[in-house]
C-alpha positions as CSV (number, residue, x, y, z in Angstrom):
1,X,30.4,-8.0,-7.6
2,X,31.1,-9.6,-10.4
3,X,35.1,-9.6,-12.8
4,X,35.2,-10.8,-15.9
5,X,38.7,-11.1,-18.1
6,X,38.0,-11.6,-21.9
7,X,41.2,-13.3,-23.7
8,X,41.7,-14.7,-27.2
9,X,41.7,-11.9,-29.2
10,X,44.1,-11.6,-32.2
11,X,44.9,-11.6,-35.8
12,X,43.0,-14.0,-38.1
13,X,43.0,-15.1,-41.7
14,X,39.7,-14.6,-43.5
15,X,38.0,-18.0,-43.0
16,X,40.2,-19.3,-39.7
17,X,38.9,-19.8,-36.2
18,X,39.1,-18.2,-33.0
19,X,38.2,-19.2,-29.6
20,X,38.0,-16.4,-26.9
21,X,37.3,-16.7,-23.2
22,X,35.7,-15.3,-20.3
23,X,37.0,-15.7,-17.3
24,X,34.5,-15.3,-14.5
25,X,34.8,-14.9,-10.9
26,X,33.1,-13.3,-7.8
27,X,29.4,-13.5,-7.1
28,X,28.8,-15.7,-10.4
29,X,25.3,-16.9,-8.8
30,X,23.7,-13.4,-9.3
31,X,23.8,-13.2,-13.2
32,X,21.3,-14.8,-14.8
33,X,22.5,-14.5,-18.4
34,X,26.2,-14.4,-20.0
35,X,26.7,-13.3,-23.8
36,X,29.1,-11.5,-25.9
37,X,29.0,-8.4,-27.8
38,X,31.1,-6.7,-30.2
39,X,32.5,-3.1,-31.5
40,X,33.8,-2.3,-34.9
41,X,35.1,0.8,-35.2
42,X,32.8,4.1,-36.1
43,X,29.5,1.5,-34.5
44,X,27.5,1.1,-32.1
45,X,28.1,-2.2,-29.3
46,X,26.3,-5.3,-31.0
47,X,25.0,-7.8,-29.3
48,X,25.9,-11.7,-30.8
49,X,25.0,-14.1,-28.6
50,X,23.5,-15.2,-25.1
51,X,23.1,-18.1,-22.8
52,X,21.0,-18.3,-19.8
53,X,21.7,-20.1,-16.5
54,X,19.9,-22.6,-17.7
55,X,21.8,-23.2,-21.0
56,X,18.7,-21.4,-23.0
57,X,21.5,-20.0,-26.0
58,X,20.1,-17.3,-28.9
59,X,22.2,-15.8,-31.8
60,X,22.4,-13.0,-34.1
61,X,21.7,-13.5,-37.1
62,X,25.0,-12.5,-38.5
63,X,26.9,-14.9,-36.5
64,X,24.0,-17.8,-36.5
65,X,26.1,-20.8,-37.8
66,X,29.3,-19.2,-37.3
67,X,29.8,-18.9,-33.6
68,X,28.9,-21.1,-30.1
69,X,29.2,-20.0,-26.7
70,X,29.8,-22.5,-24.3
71,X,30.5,-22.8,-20.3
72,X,32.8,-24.8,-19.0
73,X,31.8,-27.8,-16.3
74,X,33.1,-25.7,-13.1
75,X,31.3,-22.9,-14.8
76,X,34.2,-20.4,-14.3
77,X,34.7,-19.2,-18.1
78,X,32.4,-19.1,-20.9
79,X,33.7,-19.2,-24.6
80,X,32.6,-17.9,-27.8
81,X,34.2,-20.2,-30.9
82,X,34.4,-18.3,-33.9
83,X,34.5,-20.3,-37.1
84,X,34.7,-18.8,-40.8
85,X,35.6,-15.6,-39.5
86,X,35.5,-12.4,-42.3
87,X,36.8,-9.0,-42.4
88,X,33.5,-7.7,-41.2
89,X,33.7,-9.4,-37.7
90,X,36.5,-7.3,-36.3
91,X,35.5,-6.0,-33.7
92,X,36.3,-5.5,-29.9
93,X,34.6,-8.7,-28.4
94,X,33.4,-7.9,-25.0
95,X,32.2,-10.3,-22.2
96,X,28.6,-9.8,-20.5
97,X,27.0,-10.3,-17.2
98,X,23.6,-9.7,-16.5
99,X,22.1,-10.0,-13.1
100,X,18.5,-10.0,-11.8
101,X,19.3,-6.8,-9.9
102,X,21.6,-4.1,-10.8
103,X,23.9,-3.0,-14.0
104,X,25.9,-5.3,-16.1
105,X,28.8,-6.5,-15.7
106,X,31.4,-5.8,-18.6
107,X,35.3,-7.1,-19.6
108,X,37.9,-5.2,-20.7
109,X,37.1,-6.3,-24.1
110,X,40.0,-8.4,-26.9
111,X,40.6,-7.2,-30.2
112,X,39.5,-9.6,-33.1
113,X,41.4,-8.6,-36.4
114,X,40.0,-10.7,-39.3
115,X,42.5,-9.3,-42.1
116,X,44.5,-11.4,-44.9
């Protein structure tokens, strides 16, 4: 079993900067690629980016340039820094956990409000 705990989330200027986390615990080992996805409202869950175990990372193209997602060191959260954020990235950003065997794993999701 795997828990992850998205944080972050909030109101944001067009063109300002978020950083959310993921914080990960449980049997971590098993998943063998983390990412992030989004909701806007009236949509379907989008997938925006994805790291492997081994640090292999791939982007959507409407965040390519925009955002990074990182791990930390411990490799007990994994980030995704949002830069030059605009009205059409709100969304609820949720956490992913894919294992070799099984469902995914999903957070609770954080709002991300990009409004002036």
């Amino acid at each position: 079993q795997v828990h992850l705990v998205e944080s972050g989330g909030g109101l944001v200027q067009p063109g300002g900067s978020l950083r959310l986390s993921c914080a990960l615990s449980g049997d971590i080992s098993s998943i063998l690629f983390w990412g992030w996805y989004r909701q806007a409202p009236g949509k379907q869950r989008e997938w925006i980016t994805a790291m492997t175990r081994a640090g292999t990372i791939t982007y959507a193209d409407s965040v390519k340039g925009r955002f990074t997602i990182s791990r930390d060191n411990a490799g007990n959260t994994v980030y995704l820094q949002m830069n030059s954020l605009a009205p059409e990235d709100t969304a609820v950003y949720y956490c992913n956990g894919k294992p070799q065997l099984g469902i995914d794993y999903w957070g609770q999701g954080t709002q991300v409000t990009v409004s002036s």
